[in-house]
C-alpha positions in Angstrom: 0.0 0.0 0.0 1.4 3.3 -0.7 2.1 5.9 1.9 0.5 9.5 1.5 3.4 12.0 1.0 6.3 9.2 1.1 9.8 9.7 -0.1 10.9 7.0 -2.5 14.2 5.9 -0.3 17.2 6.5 -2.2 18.9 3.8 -3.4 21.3 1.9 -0.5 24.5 0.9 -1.7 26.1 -1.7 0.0 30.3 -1.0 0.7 31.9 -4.3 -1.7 35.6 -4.9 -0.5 37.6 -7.9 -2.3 34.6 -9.1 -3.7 32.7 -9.2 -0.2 29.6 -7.5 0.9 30.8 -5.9 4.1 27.0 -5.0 5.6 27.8 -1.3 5.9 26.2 1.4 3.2 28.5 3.1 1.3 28.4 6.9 2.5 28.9 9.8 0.9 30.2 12.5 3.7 30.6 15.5 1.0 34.1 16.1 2.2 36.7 16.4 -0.2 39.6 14.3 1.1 41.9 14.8 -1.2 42.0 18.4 0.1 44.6 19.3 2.7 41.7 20.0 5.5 43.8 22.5 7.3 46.5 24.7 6.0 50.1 24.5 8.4 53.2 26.1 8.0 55.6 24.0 6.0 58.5 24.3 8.1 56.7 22.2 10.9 57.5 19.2 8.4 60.3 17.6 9.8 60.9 14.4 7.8 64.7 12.2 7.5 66.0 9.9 5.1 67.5 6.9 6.3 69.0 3.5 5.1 68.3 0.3 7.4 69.3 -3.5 6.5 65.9 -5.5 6.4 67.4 -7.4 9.4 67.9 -4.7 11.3 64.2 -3.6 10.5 63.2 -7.3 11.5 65.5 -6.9 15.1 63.7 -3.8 15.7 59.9 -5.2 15.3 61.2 -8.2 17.3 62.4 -5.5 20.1 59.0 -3.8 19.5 61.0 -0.2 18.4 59.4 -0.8 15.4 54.9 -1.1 16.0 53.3 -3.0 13.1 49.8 -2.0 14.4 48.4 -5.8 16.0 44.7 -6.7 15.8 45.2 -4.8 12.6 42.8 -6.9 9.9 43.6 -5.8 6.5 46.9 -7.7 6.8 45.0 -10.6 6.3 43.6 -9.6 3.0 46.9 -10.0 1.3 47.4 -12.8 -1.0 50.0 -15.4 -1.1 50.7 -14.5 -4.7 51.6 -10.8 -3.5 53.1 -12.0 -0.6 55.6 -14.3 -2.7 56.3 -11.6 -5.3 57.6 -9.5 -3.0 60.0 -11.9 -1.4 61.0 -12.8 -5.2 61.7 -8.8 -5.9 64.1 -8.8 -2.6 66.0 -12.6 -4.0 65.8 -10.6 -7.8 67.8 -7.7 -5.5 64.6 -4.9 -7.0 65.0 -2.1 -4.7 61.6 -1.4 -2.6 59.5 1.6 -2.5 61.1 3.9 0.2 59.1 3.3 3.9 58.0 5.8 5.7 58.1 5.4 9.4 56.5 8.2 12.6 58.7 8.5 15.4 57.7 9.0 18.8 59.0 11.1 21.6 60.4 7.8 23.2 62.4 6.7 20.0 60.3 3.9 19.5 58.1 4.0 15.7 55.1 3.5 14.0 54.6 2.7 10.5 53.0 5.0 8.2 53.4 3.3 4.8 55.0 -0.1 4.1 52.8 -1.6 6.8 52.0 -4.7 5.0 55.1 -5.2 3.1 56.9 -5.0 6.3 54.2 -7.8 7.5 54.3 -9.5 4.8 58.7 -9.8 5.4 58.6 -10.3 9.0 56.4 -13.5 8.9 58.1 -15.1 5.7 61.9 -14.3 7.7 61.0 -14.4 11.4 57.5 -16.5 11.6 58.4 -20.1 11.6 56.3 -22.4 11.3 53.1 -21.0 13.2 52.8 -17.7 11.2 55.7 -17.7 8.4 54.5 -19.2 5.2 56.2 -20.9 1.9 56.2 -19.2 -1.4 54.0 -20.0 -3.8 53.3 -18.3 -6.9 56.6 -16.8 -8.7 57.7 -15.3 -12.0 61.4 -16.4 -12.3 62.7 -17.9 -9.5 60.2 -21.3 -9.8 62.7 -23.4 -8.1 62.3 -21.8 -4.9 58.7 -22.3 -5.0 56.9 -24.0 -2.2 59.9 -23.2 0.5 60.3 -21.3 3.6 63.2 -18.8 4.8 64.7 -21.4 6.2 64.9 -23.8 3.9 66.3 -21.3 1.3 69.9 -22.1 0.1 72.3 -19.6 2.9 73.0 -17.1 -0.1 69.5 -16.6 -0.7 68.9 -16.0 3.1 71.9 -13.1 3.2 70.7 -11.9 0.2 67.2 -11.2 2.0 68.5 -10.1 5.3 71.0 -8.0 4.1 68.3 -6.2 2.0 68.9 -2.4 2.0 65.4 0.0 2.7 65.3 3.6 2.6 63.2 4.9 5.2 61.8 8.1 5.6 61.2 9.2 9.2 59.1 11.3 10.2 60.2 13.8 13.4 58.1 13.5 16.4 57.9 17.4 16.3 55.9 17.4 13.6 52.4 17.9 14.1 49.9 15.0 14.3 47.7 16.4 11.7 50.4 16.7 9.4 51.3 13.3 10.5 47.9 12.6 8.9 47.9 14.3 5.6 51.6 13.0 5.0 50.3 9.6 5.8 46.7 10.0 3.0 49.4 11.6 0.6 51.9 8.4 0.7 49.7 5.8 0.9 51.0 3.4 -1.9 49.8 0.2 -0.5 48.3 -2.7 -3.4 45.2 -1.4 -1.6 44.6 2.0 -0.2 44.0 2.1 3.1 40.9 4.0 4.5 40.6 6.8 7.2 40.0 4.3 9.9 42.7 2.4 9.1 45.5 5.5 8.9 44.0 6.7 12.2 44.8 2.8 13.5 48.5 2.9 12.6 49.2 6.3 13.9 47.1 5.4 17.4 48.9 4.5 20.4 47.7 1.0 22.5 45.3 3.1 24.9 42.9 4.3 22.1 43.4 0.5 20.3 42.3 -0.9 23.4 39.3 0.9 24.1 38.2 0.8 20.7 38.8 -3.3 20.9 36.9 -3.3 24.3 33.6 -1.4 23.1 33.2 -3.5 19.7 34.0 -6.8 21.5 30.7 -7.0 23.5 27.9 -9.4 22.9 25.6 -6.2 23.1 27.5 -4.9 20.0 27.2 -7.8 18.3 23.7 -8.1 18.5 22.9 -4.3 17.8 25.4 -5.3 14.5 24.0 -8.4 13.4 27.3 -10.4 14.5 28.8 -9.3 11.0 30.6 -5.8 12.3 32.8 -7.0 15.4 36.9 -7.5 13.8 35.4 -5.6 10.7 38.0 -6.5 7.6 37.8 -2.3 7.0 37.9 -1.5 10.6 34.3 -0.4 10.3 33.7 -1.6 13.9 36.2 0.7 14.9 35.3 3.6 13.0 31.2 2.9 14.5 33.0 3.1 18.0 35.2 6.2 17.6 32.2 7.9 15.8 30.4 7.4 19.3 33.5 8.1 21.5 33.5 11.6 19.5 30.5 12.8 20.4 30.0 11.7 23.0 33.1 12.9 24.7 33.4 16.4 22.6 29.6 17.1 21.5 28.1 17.8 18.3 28.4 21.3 19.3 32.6 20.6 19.0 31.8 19.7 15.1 29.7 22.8 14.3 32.9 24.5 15.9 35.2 22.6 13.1 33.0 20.4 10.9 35.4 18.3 9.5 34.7 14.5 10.2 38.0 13.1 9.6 39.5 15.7 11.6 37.3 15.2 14.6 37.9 11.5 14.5 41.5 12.2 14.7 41.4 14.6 17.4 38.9 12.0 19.7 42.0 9.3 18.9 44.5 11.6 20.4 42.0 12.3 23.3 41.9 8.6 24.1 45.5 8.4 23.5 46.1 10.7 26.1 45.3 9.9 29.9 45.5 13.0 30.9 42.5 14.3 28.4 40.1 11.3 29.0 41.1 9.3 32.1 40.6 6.1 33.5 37.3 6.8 34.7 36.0 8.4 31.5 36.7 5.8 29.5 35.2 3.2 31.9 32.0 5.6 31.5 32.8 5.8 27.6 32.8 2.1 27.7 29.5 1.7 29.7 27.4 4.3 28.0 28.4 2.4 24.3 27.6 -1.0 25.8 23.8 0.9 27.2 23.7 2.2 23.5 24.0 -1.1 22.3 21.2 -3.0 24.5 19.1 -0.7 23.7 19.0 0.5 20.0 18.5 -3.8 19.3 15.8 -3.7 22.1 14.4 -1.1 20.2 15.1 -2.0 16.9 16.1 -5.7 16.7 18.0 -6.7 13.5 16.8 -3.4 11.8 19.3 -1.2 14.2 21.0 1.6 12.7 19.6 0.5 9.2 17.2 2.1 6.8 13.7 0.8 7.7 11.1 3.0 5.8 6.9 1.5 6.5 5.4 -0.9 4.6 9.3 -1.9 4.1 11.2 -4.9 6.0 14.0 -5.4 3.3 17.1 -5.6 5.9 19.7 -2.9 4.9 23.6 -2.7 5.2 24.2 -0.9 8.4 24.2 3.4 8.2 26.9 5.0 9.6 25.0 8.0 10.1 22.0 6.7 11.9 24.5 4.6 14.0 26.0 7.6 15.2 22.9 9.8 15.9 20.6 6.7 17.3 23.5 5.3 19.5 24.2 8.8 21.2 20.3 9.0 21.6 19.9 5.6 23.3 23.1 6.1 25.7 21.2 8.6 27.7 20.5 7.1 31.3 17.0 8.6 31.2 15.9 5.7 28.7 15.5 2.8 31.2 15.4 -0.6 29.6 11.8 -0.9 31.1 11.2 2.6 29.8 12.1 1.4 26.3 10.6 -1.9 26.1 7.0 -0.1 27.5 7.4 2.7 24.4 9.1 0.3 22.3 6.2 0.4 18.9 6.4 3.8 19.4 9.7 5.0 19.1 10.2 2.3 15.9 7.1 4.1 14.6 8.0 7.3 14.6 11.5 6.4 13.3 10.3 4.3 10.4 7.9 7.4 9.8 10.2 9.9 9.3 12.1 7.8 7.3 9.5 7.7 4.5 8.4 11.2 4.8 11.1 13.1 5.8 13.6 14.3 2.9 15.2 16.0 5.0 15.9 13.7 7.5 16.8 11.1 4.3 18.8 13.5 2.9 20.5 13.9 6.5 21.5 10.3 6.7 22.5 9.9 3.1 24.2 12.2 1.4 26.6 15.3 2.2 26.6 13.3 5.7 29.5 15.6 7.1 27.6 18.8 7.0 26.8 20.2 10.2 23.5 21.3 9.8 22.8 17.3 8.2 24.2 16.3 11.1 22.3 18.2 13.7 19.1 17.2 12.2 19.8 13.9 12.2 20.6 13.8 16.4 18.1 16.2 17.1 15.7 14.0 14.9 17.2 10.8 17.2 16.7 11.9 20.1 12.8 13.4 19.4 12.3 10.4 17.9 13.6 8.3 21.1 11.0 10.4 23.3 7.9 8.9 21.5 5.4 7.3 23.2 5.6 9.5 26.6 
């Protein structure tokens, strides 16, 4: 039956990554990220060239000076094709892209491009038999196919460690923002990485951890269908620091500077930084997400945080923009569970209402997602919408 004055929804595209439906919608956030978001003086760019044998790279990852980013998924996409051809271009002595690695005030560094080939190195050299691997597909070298570092003839072996990489280093002086747009600038990998995942290898453990902690709950994995949690794009994490954002800073912070990448960024140094969010915060960080969680799939059940227009019951890919605006909106302590569960058909009425009548409110969580005045309509919209029913 049609609906007097519905919207037809717009068309929901679902994000496709190595051939897999990743149950998230593609969004469209109207920033221009290939922009540098914020101007800086060019003499805060501090960056080094250095020279490093691959075994000294390899020593220093083993002494953890050198941070490959765990619990970091994408390394898993690679293939053992790729990963053999780059062992054959170090045996074949073909000089590597140069590395660029982000030093820290304690001398110890992070990553910033080259994180998978480094990966990729350290487990065929230094993984044995639990994580290392054998080479398998190869262009020249086929006689070396199917074996491991250690069974490579001892010339082979030198000829690997002894590997020379330019690195550049970046100075701990420089500003973390530049940090950032050096990093989207250099990012050669086989396959980009996204803003999530740049924001991942530049983290420290404390944010990592926190993020781990909120998306590693059996709440969040109902409100996500069980398909978000370890996310091969990080989209779990992304959900979670989206939360931690606004929740900590305010949407009023993002009228103040609406740039979402930026304000992502900033939240990860917040977290990073004990002294800006401590202990005690993030505990409460941590509880308010997990309340969020209960109760949008109380609410909602497997329709949480997706388009659900009436007369509709097609199950969409996950919104990032409803996630954000309906997760602040069910963390507030005033919305008992008993509360919700009594006003329940009310609240998912009024929700699925406005989104078939509403174009602005579909415009809101669809397109141009970053603009400020979007997203204030959409959390004021969450949180009227949360209120039905008393």
């Amino acid at each position: 039956m049609a609906i007097e004055g519905a919207q037809t929804p717009p068309d929901v595209v679902e994000d496709v990554f190595e051939g897999h439906a990743t149950d998230i919608e593609v969004e469209d956030t109207g920033e221009d990220t290939t922009k540098i978001q914020r101007p800086w003086n060019p003499d805060q760019i501090r960056v080094n060239t250095s020279q490093f044998s691959l075994r000294n790279i390899l020593d220093q990852i083993d002494e953890k000076s050198i941070e490959l980013a765990p619990d970091f998924q994408r390394l898993q996409v690679w293939h053992s094709g790729q990963k053999s051809l780059l062992v054959e271009s170090l045996l074949l002595q073909i000089p590597l892209p140069a590395f660029y690695f982000a030093e820290d005030v304690d001398g110890s560094f992070r990553v910033v491009d080259g994180l998978q080939r480094l990966s990729t190195l350290h487990a065929f050299v230094r993984g044995g038999e639990e994580d290392g691997f054998a080479l398998g597909k190869l262009e020249h070298l086929q006689d070396l196919k199917d074996l491991r570092f250690s069974d490579l003839p001892m010339p082979f072996q030198r000829r690997i460690n002894n590997t020379q990489l330019i690195v550049n280093v970046i100075d701990p002086t420089t500003p973390r923002g530049v940090t950032y747009e050096i990093f989207k600038r250099i990012n050669t990998g086989g396959t980009p990485l996204n803003a999530q995942e740049i924001r991942h290898c530049m983290s420290s453990r404390r944010s990592r951890d926190t993020l781990h902690r909120m998306t590693h709950t059996d709440a969040f994995a109902r409100a996500t269908g069980g398909r978000l949690t370890d996310h091969i794009r990080m989209n779990d994490r992304e959900m979670a620091l989206r939360f931690a954002a606004f929740w900590l800073k305010g949407v009023s912070a993002y009228h103040e500077r609406p740039v979402m990448e930026m304000f992502l960024m900033d939240t990860t140094e917040m977290l990073d930084d004990p002294t800006k969010v401590p202990d005690g915060q993030v505990a409460e960080l941590e509880a308010a997400f997990e309340r969020a969680m209960s109760h949008a799939y109380l609410v909602f059940g497997e329709h949480a945080f997706r388009k659900w227009p009436e007369d509709d019951d097609y199950r969409r890919p996950i919104n990032r923009a409803l996630f954000e605006s309906w997760s602040m909106a069910l963390a507030d302590p005033d919305h008992t569970t008993a509360d919700l569960r009594a006003r329940r058909d009310a609240i998912v009425e009024a929700a699925r209402q406005r989104m078939t009548v509403d174009v602005n409110y579909l415009n809101a969580i669809t397109s141009s997602t970053a603009d400020r005045y979007r997203v204030d309509y959409r959390f004021k919209a969450a949180v009227a919408d949360a209120g039905a029913g008393r």
